[in-house]
C-alpha positions as CSV (number, residue, x, y, z in Angstrom):
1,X,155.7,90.6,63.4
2,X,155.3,91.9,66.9
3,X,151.7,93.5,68.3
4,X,151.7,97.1,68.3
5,X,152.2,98.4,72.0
6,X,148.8,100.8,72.7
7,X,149.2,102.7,75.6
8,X,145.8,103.9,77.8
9,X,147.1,107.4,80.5
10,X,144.0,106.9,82.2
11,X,141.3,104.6,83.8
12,X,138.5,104.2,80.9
13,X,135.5,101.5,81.4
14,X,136.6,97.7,80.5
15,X,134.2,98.5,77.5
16,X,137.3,100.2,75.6
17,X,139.7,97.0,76.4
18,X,138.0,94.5,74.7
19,X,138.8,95.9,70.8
20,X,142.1,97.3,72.1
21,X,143.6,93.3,73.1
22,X,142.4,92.1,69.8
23,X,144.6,94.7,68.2
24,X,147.8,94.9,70.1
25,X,149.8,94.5,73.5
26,X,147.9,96.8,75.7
27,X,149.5,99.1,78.7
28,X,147.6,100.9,80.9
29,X,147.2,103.3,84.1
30,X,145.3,101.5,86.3
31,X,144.8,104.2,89.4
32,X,142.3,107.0,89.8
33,X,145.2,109.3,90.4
34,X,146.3,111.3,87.4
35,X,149.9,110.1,86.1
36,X,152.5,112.9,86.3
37,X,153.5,113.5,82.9
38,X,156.9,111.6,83.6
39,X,154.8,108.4,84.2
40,X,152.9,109.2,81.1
41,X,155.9,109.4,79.4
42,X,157.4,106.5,79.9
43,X,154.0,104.9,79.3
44,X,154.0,105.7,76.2
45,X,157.5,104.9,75.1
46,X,157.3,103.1,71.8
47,X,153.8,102.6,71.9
48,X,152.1,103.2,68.0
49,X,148.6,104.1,69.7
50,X,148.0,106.1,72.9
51,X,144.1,106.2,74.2
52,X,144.3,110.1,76.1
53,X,142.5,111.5,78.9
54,X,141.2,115.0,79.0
55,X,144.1,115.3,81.9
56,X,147.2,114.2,79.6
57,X,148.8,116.8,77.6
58,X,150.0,116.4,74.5
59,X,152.6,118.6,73.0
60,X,156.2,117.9,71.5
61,X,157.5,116.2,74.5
62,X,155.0,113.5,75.0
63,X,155.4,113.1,71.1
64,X,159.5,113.0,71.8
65,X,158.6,110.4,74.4
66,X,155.9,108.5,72.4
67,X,159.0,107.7,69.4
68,X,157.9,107.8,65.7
69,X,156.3,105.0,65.3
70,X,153.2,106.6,66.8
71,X,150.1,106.8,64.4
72,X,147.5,107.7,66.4
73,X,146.8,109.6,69.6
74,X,142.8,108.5,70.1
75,X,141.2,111.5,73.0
76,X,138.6,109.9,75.2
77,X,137.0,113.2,74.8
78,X,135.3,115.8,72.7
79,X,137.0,118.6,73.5
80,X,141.0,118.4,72.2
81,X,142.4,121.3,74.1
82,X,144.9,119.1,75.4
83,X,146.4,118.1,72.3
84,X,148.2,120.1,70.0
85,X,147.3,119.0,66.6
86,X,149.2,120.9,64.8
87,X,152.4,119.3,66.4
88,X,150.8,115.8,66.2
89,X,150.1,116.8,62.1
90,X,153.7,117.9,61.9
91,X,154.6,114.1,63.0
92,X,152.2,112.3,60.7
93,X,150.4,111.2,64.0
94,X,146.6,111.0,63.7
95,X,144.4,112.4,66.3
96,X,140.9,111.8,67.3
97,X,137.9,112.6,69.4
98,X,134.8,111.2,71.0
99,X,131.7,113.7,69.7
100,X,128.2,112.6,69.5
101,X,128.2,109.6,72.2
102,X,128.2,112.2,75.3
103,X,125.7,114.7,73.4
104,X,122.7,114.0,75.6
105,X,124.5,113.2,78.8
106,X,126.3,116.8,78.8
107,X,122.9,118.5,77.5
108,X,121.1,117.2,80.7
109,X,123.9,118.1,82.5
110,X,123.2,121.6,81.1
111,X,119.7,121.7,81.7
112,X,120.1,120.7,84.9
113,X,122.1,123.4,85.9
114,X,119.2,126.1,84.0
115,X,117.0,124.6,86.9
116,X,119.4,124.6,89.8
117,X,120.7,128.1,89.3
118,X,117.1,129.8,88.7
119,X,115.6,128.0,90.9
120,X,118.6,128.4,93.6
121,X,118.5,124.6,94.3
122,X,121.8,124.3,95.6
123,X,121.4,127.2,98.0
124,X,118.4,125.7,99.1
125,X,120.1,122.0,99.6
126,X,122.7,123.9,101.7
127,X,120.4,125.2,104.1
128,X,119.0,121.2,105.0
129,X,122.5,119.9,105.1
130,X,123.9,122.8,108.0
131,X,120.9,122.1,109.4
132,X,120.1,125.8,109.4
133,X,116.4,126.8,110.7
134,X,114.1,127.6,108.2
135,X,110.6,127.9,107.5
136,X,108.4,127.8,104.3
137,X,107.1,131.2,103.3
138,X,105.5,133.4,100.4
139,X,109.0,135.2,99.7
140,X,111.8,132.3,101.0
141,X,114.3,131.9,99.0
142,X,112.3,132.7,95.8
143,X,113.7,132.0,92.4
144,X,113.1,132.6,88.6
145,X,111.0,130.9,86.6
146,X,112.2,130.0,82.9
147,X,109.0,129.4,80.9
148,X,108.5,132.2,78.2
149,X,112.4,133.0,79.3
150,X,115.1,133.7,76.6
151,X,117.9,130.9,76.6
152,X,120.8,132.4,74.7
153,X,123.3,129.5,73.4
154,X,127.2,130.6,73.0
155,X,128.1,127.5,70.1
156,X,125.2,125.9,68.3
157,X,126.9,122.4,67.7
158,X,125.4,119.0,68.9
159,X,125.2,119.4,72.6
160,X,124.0,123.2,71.9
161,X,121.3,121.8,70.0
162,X,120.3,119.4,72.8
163,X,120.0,121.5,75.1
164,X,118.1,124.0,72.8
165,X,115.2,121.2,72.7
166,X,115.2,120.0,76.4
167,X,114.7,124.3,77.0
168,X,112.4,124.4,74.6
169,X,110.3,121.7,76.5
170,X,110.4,123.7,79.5
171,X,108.8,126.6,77.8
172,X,112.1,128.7,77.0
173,X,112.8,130.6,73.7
174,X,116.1,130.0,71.8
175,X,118.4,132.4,70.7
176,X,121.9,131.4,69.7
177,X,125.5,132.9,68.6
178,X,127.8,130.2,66.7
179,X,130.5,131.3,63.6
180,X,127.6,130.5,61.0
181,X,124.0,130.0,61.1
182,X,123.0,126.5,61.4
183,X,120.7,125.2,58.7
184,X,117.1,126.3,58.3
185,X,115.7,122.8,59.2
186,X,117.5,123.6,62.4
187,X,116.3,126.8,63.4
188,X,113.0,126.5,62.2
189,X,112.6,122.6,64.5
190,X,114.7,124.8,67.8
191,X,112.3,128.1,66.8
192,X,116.2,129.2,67.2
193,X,116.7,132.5,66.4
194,X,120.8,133.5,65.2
195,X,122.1,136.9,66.2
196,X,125.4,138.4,67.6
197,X,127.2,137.6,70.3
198,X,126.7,140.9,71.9
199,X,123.2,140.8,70.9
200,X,122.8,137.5,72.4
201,X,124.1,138.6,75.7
202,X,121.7,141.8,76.4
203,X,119.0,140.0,75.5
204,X,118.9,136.8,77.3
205,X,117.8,135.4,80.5
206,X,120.4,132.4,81.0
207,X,123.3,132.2,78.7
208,X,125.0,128.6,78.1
209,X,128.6,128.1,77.0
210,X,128.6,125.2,74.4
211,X,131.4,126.1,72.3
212,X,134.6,124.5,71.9
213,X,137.7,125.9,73.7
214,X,140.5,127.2,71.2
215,X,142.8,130.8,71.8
216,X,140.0,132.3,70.2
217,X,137.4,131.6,73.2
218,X,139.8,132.5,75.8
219,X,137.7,134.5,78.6
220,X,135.2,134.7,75.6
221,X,133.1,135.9,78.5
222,X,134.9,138.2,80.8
223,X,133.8,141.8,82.5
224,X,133.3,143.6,79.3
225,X,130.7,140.3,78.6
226,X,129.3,139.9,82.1
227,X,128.3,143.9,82.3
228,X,126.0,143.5,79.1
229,X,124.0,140.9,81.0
230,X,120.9,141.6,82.7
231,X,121.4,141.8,86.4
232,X,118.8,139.2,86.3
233,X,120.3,136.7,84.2
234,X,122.2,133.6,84.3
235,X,125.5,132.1,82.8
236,X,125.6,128.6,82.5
237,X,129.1,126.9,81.5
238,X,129.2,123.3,80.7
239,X,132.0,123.2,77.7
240,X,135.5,124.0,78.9
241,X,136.2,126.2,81.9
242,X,139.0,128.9,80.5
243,X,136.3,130.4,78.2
244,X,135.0,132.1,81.5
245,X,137.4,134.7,83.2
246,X,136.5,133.6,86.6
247,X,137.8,136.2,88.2
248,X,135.6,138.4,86.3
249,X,132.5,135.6,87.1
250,X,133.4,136.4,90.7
251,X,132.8,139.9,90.6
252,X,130.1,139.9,88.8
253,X,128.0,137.6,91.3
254,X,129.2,139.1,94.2
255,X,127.8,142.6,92.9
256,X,124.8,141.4,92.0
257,X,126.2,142.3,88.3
258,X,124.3,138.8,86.9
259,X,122.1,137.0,89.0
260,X,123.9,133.5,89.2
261,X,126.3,130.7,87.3
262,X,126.0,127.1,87.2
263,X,129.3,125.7,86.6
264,X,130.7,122.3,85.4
265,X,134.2,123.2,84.5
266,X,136.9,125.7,85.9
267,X,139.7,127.5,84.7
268,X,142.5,125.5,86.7
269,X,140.4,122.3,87.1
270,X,140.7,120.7,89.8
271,X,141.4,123.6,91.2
272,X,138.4,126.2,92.0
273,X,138.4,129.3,92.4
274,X,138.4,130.2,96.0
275,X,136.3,133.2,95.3
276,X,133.2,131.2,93.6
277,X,133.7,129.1,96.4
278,X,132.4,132.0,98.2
279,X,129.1,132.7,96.2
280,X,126.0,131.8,97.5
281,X,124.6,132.0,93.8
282,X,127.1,130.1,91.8
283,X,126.1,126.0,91.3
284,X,129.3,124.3,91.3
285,X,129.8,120.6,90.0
286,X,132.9,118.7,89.2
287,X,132.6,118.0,85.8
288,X,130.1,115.7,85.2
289,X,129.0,116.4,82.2
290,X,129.8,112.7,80.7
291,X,130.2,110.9,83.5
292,X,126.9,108.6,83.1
293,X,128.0,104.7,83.1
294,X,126.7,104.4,79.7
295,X,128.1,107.9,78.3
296,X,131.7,106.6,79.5
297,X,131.9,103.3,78.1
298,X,130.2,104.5,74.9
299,X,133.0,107.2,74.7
300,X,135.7,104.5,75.4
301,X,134.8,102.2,72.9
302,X,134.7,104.9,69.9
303,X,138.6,105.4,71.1
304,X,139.4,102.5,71.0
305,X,137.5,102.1,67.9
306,X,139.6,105.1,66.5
307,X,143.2,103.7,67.5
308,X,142.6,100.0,65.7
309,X,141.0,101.7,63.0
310,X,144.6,103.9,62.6
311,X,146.6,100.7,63.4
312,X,144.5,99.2,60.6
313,X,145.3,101.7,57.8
314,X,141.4,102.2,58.1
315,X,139.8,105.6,58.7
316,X,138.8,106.3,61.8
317,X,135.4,107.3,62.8
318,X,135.4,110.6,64.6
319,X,139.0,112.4,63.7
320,X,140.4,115.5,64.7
321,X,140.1,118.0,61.6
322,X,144.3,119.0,60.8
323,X,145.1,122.4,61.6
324,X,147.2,124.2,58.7
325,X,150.9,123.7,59.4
C-alpha cells in the first residue's frame, strides 16, 4: 500500500517535518515567496493531507485540485478565514487549527502595542532614526499613562484573556464584550467586568480586537464604532485585519477622532493602507503576533500532529468546529 502524499503550501519550522515523514511521502514549498494558487494547486494534486498557511485559500477549487482522496486540510493557524469549512464539510475533508500554542506570544504582542501606542514609542523611535533634532523636555512628546486606565477587550477567548492579565499587571482595569459571558472563575481572577459592545467602546481607554474574523466581524469597528470612542483612546488590533474598516481608522486618527492604533494585521495584508502609512499616531507591525522561534515550531508540530492523526482514523487534537451545511 503506497504512503499517503501530504502536501505543506508554505515554509513551516523542520519541527513540523519530523511526524509528517513518519506518516507519508511529504511535498513541500520550500521558498519564502508565497505560491500562486496555480503552484498550490498542483501541489496538492492527490495529496490526502495538506499542512495550510494563513496565505493559501481554500475554497472549491483548491478542493477540485486536491482530488477526493483528501481527509484533512491541517491550518498552521488559529484563525481559519482562509478556509471555507463548510465547503471542506460538504467533501468529508477534516479541517483543523493551531489555538492555544501561540496564546502568549500574540498576547505580548498585544501588550506591547498598549505600551507603544500610549506611550507614542514608535513616533519617538522615528525621530532618532531621521536623525531629527530633539531635546528632552517637561512637555516632549508626552504620552498616556495606562495604570488605573480602562482596557476594553472586543472577544474574551484565550489570547483575550492573556492579555487581560498582562494589563492587569500594569495596573489597567478590564472590561470585555464577547457573544457570552465567560465563567465567573474568569471574571472574578481578570476583575473582568462584561458589558456591550457599545458600552465597551464609550467607556474605555484602549480597545483590543481579540475576536475571530467571520462575515459577522466584518468592519466590526468602522466610523459609526470609532465616533463612540473617546478622543483620547486607543484601538489596538492584533486578531485579523478586515474587522477594522481602515479607511474609517484613517479618518479617525487623522482628525484627532481617537487618539492612536497599534496595528498587527491589515485589511489587504501585505498590503497597507497608504493612508495609515501617513499617521504619525498609528504603530504598524507586520504581523508578528506568532512569529517567536518557539511559538512557530510549536504551531507546526500541532499540524502536523493534526494531519497524521486524520491519516490515522484518530481524532485530531485541535479541529475546526463544522459549520451547518
Amino acid at each position: 500500500m503506497a504512503a499517503p502524499r501530504i502536501a505543506v503550501t508554505g515554509r513551516i519550522p523542520d519541527a513540523g517535518f519530523e511526524l509528517l515523514h513518519e506518516a507519508g511521502d511529504v511535498v513541500a514549498w520550500d521558498s519564502l515567496d508565497v505560491p500562486t494558487v496555480n503552484e498550490v494547486h498542483e501541489m496538492v494534486a492527490g495529496a490526502e493531507a495538506v499542512l495550510t498557511l494563513l496565505t493559501t485559500k481554500v475554497d472549491d477549487a483548491f478542493l477540485d485540485a486536491a482530488g477526493p482522496q483528501l481527509k484533512v486540510v491541517a491550518n498552521v493557524a488559529v484563525g481559519y478565514n482562509n478556509i471555507d469549512v463548510a465547503a471542506c464539510a460538504r467533501r468529508g475533508v477534516v479541517c483543523t487549527n493551531t489555538p492555544g500554542v501561540l496564546t502568549e506570544a500574540t498576547a505580548d504582542i498585544a501588550m506591547a502595542l498598549v505600551l507603544m501606542s500610549t506611550r507614542r514609542l514608535g513616533e519617538g523611535e522615528r525621530v532618532i532614526r531621521s536623525n531629527t533634532p530633539w531635546q528632552w523636555g517637561m512637555f516632549y512628546m508626552l504620552g498616556s499613562g495606562i495604570q488605573g486606565r480602562r482596557l476594553g477587550i472586543v472577544g474574551m477567548g484565550d489570547i483575550g484573556q492573556a492579555l487581560a492579565r498582562r494589563a492587569r499587571a500594569f495596573g489597567m482595569t478590564i472590561a470585555y464584550s464577547n457573544r457570552k459571558p465567560v465563567a465567573p472563575s474568569i471574571e472574578t481572577e481578570l476583575g473582568a467586568e462584561f458589558m456591550s459592545m457599545d458600552e465597551l467602546l464609550t467607556t474605555s481607554d484602549v480597545v483590543s480586537i481579540n475576536c475571530p474574523y467571520s462575515p459577522t466581524t466584518h468592519h466590526l469597528i468602522s466610523s459609526r464604532e470609532l465616533g463612540m470612542m473617546k478622543s483620547s483612546a486607543h484601538l489596538v488590533n492584533t486578531a485579523r485585519g478586515p474587522i477594522v474598516d481602515e479607511a474609517a481608522l484613517v479618518e479617525a486618527l487623522r482628525t484627532g477622532e481617537i487618539a492612536g492604533a497599534g496595528l498587527d494585521v491589515f485589511e489587504a495584508e501585505p498590503t497597507v493602507h497608504p493612508g495609515l502609512l501617513e499617521c504619525e499616531n498609528a504603530v504598524l507591525v507586520p504581523h508578528l503576533g506568532s512569529a517567536t522561534v518557539e511559538t512557530r515550531s510549536a504551531m507546526a508540530r500541532l499540524a502536523a500532529h493534526n494531519a497524521v492523526n486524520v491519516l490515522n482514523g484518530v481524532e485530531p487534537p485541535t479541529p475546526i468546529p463544522v459549520p451547518a451545511i
